[in-house]
Each structure stands twice: as C-alpha cells, then as structure tokens.
C-alpha positions, -999 to 999 in steps of 0.1 A, spaced: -131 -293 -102 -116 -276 -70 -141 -250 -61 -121 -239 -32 -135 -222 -2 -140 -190 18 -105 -192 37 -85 -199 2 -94 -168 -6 -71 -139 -13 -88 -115 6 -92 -136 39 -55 -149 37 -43 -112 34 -64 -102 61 -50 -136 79 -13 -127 76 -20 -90 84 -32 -99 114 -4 -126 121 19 -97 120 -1 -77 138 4 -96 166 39 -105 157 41 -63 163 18 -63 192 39 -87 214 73 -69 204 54 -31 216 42 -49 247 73 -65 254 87 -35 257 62 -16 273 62 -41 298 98 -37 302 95 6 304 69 6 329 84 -21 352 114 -1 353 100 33 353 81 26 383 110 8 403 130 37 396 99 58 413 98 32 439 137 41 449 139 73 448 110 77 474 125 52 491 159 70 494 134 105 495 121 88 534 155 76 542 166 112 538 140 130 558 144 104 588 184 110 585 175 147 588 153 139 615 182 120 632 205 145 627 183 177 641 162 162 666 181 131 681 183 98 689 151 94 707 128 118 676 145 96 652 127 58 671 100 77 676 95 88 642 101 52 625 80 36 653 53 60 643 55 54 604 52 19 612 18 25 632 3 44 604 -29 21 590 -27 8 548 5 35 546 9 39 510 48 55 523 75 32 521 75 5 550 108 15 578 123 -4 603 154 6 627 179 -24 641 208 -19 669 243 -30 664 232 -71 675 203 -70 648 175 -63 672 147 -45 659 142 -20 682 112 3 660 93 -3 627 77 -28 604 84 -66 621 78 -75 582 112 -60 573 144 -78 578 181 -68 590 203 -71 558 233 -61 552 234 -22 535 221 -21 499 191 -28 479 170 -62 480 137 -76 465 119 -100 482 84 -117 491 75 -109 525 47 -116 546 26 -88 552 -8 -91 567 -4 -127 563 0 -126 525 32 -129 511 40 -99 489 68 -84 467 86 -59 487 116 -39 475 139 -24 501 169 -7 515 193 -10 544 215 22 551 232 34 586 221 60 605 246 69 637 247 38 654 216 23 638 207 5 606 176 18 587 155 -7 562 133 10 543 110 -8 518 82 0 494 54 -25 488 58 -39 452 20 -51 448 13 -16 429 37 -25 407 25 -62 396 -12 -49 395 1 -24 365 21 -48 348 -12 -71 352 -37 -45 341 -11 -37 311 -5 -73 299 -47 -81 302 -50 -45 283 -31 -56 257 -41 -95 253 -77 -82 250 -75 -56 229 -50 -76 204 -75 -102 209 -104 -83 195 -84 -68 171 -71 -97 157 -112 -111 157 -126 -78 141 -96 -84 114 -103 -123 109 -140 -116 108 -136 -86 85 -115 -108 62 -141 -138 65 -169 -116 49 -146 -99 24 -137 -137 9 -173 -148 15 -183 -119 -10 -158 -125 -35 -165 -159 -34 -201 -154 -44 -192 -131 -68 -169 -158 -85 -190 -189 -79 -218 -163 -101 -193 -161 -126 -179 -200 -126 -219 -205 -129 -226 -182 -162 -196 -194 -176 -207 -227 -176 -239 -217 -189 -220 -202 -219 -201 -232 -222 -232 -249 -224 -242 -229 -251 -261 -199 -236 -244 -175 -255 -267 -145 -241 -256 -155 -200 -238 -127 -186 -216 -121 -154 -231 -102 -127 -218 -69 -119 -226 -51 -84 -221 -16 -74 -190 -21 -54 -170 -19 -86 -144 -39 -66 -117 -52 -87 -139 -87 -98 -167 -62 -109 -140 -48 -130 -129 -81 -148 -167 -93 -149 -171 -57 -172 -142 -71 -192 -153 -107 -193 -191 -93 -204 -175 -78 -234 -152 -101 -241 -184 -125 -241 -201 -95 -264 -174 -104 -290 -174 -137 -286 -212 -142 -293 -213 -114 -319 -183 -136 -335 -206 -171 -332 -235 -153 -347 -217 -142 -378 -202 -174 -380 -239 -191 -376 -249 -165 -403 -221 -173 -424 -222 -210 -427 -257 -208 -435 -244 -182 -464 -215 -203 -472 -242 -232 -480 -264 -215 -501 -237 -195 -520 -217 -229 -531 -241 -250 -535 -250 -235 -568 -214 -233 -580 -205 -270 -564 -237 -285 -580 -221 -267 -617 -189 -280 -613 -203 -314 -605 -225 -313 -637 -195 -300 -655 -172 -325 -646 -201 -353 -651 -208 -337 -687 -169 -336 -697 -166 -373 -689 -200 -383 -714 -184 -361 -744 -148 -381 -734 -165 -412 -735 -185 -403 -768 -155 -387 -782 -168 -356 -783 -141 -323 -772 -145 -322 -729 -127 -292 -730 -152 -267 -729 -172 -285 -701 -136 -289 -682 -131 -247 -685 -166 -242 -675 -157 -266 -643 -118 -248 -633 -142 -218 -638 -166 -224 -613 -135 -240 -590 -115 -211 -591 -145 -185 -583 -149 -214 -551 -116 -212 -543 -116 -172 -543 -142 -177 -518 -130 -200 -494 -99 -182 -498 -118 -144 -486 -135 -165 -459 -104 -174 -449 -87 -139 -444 -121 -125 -422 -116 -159 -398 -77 -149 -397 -90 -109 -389 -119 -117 -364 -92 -138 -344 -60 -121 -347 -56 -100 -311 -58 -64 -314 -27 -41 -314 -4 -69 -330 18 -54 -359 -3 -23 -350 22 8 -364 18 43 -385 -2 38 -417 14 60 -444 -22 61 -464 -10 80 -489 15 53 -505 -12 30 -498 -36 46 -522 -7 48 -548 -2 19 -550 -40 7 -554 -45 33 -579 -19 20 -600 -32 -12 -597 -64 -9 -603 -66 23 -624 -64 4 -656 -91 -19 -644 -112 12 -639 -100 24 -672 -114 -5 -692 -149 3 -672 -143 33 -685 -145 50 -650 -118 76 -636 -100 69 -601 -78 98 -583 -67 101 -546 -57 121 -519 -44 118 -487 -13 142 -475 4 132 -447 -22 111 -428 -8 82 -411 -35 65 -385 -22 35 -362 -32 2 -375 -19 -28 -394 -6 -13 -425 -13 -49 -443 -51 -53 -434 -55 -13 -440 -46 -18 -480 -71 -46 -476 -96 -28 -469 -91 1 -491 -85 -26 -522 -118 -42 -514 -134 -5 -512 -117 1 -547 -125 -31 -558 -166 -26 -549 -170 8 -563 -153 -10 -595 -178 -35 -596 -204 -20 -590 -202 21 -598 -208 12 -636 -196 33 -668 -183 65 -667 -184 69 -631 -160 83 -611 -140 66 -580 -120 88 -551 -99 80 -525 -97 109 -500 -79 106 -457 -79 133 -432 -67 137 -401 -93 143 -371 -86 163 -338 -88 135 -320 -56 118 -336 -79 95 -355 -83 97 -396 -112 95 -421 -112 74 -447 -134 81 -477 -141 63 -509 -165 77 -529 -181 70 -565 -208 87 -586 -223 53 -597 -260 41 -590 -254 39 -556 -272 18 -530 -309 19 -517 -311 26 -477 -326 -13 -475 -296 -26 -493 -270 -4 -470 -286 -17 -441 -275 -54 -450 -245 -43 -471 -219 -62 -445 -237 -91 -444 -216 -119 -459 -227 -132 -495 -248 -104 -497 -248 -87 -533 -276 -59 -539 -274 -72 -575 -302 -98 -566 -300 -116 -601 -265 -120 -592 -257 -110 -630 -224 -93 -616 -189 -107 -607 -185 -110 -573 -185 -133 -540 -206 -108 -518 -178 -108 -492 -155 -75 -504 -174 -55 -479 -177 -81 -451 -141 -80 -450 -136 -45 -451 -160 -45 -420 -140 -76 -403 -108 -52 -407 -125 -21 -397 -136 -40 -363 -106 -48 -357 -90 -16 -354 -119 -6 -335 -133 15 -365 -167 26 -376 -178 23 -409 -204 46 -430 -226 38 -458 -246 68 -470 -258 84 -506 -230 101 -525 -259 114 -547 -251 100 -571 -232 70 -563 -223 55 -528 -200 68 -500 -185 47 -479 -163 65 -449 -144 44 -423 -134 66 -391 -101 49 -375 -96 61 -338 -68 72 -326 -36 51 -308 -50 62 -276 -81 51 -279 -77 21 -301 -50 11 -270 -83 16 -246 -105 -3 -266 -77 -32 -267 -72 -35 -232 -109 -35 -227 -110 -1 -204 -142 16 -197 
C-alpha cells in the first residue's frame, strides 16, 4: 500500500504552490520597482545636472568669462564632491578647466564608464554651450547602482526567507496531518483486524481531520454496536430454531414411518408446514431489521401522515383485537413527523401487534401522536394489560426475547427488536415504562432538522 509521504501532502503542496506564486508576485513587484527607482533617480540625477549647468550659465552671464573658468576649475578642485562633476572645452576641444575624467562630446546627454580615481565608473553627463565654450557636466552614477544593488539583495533575501518560513511552515503542517492519518490508517487496521473497541485519536486542534476522526468514531460506534447485535443475534437465532428445526425434522421423519406403515402422514406433515412457516416468519422479520440497520439514513425520508397510518392498522387489526376481546381506538390529528412512511407503519403494526399478544382479555389498546415544540412527534401506544416487570423492560429489545418464559404464547420475540431497528434508524428514542396497568411504550421521533444532523454525523 502507498503510504505516501510528508511532501504529498495537501497541506505542504498548498503551502508549496503559495509560495511558487509568491515569488512568481515577488519578481513581477521587484521588476518594477527596480525599473521606478532606476528612473526616478536618473531623473533626480538630470535635473541637478541641468540645476549646475544653470547657476554656472548665470555665473557666465553676470560675472564673465574669467568667474565663469574660475568657478568650474574650482568645482573640479572640490575633494569626494557629491555635486555633479564639470568640465569647460574651447572651440578646438581643449579642456581648458574641470574634471580631466570628462570628455568633449558633442551637445546632449550621454552615459558612460569613465575612469575616475582609477576605477572605472558609471557616469551620466551633459554637454551644453556656454558663449564660446562648451560645458560637460556629469553626475557619478555609482549612487545609483549601489540602490538598485541594496534593492535587488533586499528583495532576494527577504523572498528568500519568506519563501523558507512558508516551506517550512507547510513541512510541519503535512508532518502533523500525516501523523494524525498514519494514527488513523493504524486503528483502522486494528478494527479490520477485529478490534472492534480501537478508536481514532482526536487532538484539540479540532482541525478538519479531528473533525472526520469524530465522524469516523461514531460511524465505528454503529458499526460495532451493529456487530454486537448481530453476535447477539446469531447466537439467538441458534437457540430459537433449533427447537422448531429439530420438530420439523422429527415431524417429517414421523410422517414417512406412518407412510411406510400405511398409517395417515397427514397430521405429522401439518405439524411439520407448521413449524416451517413459524421458521419462515422468522427468517423473514430477521430479514427486514438487516434491511433497516443497513439502509442509509434520510433515504425515502418524507412527511408521515400518522393519522392514516393508525387507520389503517386499526382496521386491520381491530377485529383481531375484537376476537381477544380487547378494544383498540386512536388519535392523532394532524401530526406528520419526517421519516419513512413505510418502516413508520412497521413499527406501529408491531406495537399493535405486541400489545395484542400480549395485553390479554378485555384490555384496552390506544394509539395516541402529538406534535412536540421541537418539530419532533410522540408516539404512544398504550394498553391496560399485565404489563411488563422493570427486569423484563430492561431486555425487552433484545432479539428472541419473550417475557413469557414458558414461551406458551405465539410469537418470534422479534416484534419489538424491530420496532427498535426502525426507531434507530430515524434517530428515535424509545420508552418502556408502567401504564399501570398495562405497558406504555412511547417512541419520540426528532425533528427534520435534527434527524438531518444526526445523518450527516454533526456534532
């Protein structure tokens, strides 16, 4: 199996590409930074360039020939002048004041590397006349290329540790996750190993894998509450049909002597279909739980109209309770919880069906739903039989289970297992408690909102 690694995971390669186009963004910015400073400060550099070339024109023009050599001779004297670098050149191109470093070129602006104190050095400069004369002026360019430098250096190292701080962020975020899920890979395989009771870890980050380990855990609550029951009832299923397998086999075995004898098999044959259709009834209920427990919660889930529902199962088992000489009424006016309107009648038939069985003579059987605040409904169905002790409510859901312990009654001790396997599945609760007389059993059905919370498994 691919176990995968710290950099597969999501959180490091989201981090990864975030910080691919964070670069992507840093180069473009710097690019263009780059660009605005460069020419913001080449535009400073002219203009105080064409600021000197002004003053020494002025000086020129006010003052003369010889205040105007004089001057540029004396600008070029000045030690590490920060001012733009002058030089002055006659009509034959002699220099005759200024920087020796400076050229004679023809009027207009030039860039160039120039030696200056032996180092050759960016230099951008200017050649306008003045009277007679022509007047370079230049301003060293080194300031210039130590900013774009210092910008470029600013902005690799800073992107730089960015871009680490990012990576290494994402690194620990994946490492984490990835211990989280290797925990989970590892308790899953212990429940597929059979340790039903494993479950996922769950920090305090309540990140999103916390969330879905929450989930997981109660999906994994379900699933091993499901495996019990089925533990439980296989173990039911064995001792309840071994009796009824081991009587048809006797019956069959007894029907084939009288044939062979020539004695009527008949009765031994009924006795046998008997027995194989109260096996079949069984098998058949089992059934219907497996097909509730598994069916996903929600599907076919619409507005119950209970009060058809009780009508009909009234009319069809009110002359059944007649015969028992028992009375059965209803009421439920305009409640209509969410649910599966087919496994809803089911439950309220096998309700019906119980108090039947089991209320006795002359005892009397309602049906009764309300509506609760909440949006939810209670369901009631009460009789005034001889009820149930506390000890045999307690195991009442169990499957097989039948407080009649000499099993003298009709019955398959799964009417109320179903009826809890439906109840479950809308997320219901169920209530046994002493109708005094008789035996109440209430189911409480939530309401859509909530039965939608407990579907998609939210806190």
């Amino acid at each position: 199996m691919d176990r995968g690694n710290v950099l597969s995971g999501a959180a490091f390669r989201a981090v990864f590409l975030s910080a691919v186009l964070f670069l992507v963004v840093l180069i473009g910015a710097g690019t263009v930074a780059f660009h605005y400073v460069r020419s913001d400060m080449l535009k400073q550099s002219r203009n105080l360039i064409l600021e000197d070339e002004v003053s020494l024109s002025e000086v020129h023009r006010l003052e003369g020939h010889d205040a105007f050599v004089a001057m540029v001779a004396d600008l070029a004297m000045m030690p590490n002048s920060t001012r733009t670098r002058v030089a002055l050149f006659d009509e034959t191109g002699t220099r005759i004041a200024g920087d020796t470093a400076l050229p004679d070129v023809a009027p207009g602006w030039r860039q160039a590397d120039l030696g200056i104190g032996g180092t050759p050095r960016p230099v951008l400069f200017h050649s306008t006349p003045v009277g007679t004369l022509t007047l370079v002026s230049g301003y060293d360019l080194g300031l210039i290329q130590t900013a774009q430098t210092t910008l470029v250096r600013a902005l690799g190292t800073a992107g730089f540790t960015i871009v680490l701080a990012m990576l290494a962020t994402g690194y620990f975020a994946s490492a984490g996750s990835f211990r989280k899920l290797e925990a989970m890979e590892g308790t899953l395989d212990r429940v597929a190993a059979g340790e039903m009771t494993a479950r996922l870890p769950v920090s305090d980050q309540n990140d999103q894998i916390d969330r879905i380990a929450r989930r997981m855990n109660r999906h994994l609550d379900r699933l091993t509450d499901l495996v019990k029951r089925k533990d439980q009832s296989v173990s039911a299923i064995a001792h309840d049909l071994r009796t009824p397998l081991s009587r048809v086999t006797l019956g069959l075995d007894q029907a084939r002597r009288q044939a062979e004898r020539g004695a009527d098999p008949l009765p031994a044959l009924d006795a046998a279909l008997e027995d194989l259709t109260r096996l079949s009834a069984i098998i058949g209920t089992i059934l219907r739980i497996a097909r509730v427990e598994t069916t996903e919660p929600g599907v076919n889930f619409a507005p119950v109209p209970l009060a058809a529902i009780f009508e009909d199962i009234c009319d069809t088992y009110g002359p059944l309770a007649e015969d028992n000489d028992q009375g059965l009424d209803w009421q439920a006016k305009d409640v209509a919880p969410h649910g599966d309107p087919g496994m809803i009648a089911q439950l309220v038939a096998n309700l019906v069906q119980n108090a039947i069985t089991h209320a006795g003579p002359g005892a009397r059987i309602s049906l009764r739903a309300a509506s609760r605040p909440d949006g939810g409904a209670d369901l009631t169905v009460a009789d005034t039989g001889k009820g149930m002790t506390q000890a045999d409510r307690d195991r009442a859901f169990e499957a097989f289970f039948r407080g009649d312990h000499s099993r003298s009654t009709e019955g398959t001790g799964l009417g109320l297992a179903l009826a809890r396997a439906i109840a479950q599945h809308h997320g219901a609760e169920v209530q046994l408690s002493d109708n005094a007389p008789g035996l109440r059993v209430q189911v409480i059905l939530p309401s859509a909102r909530d039965q939608a919370a407990i579907g998609t498994g939210a806190a």
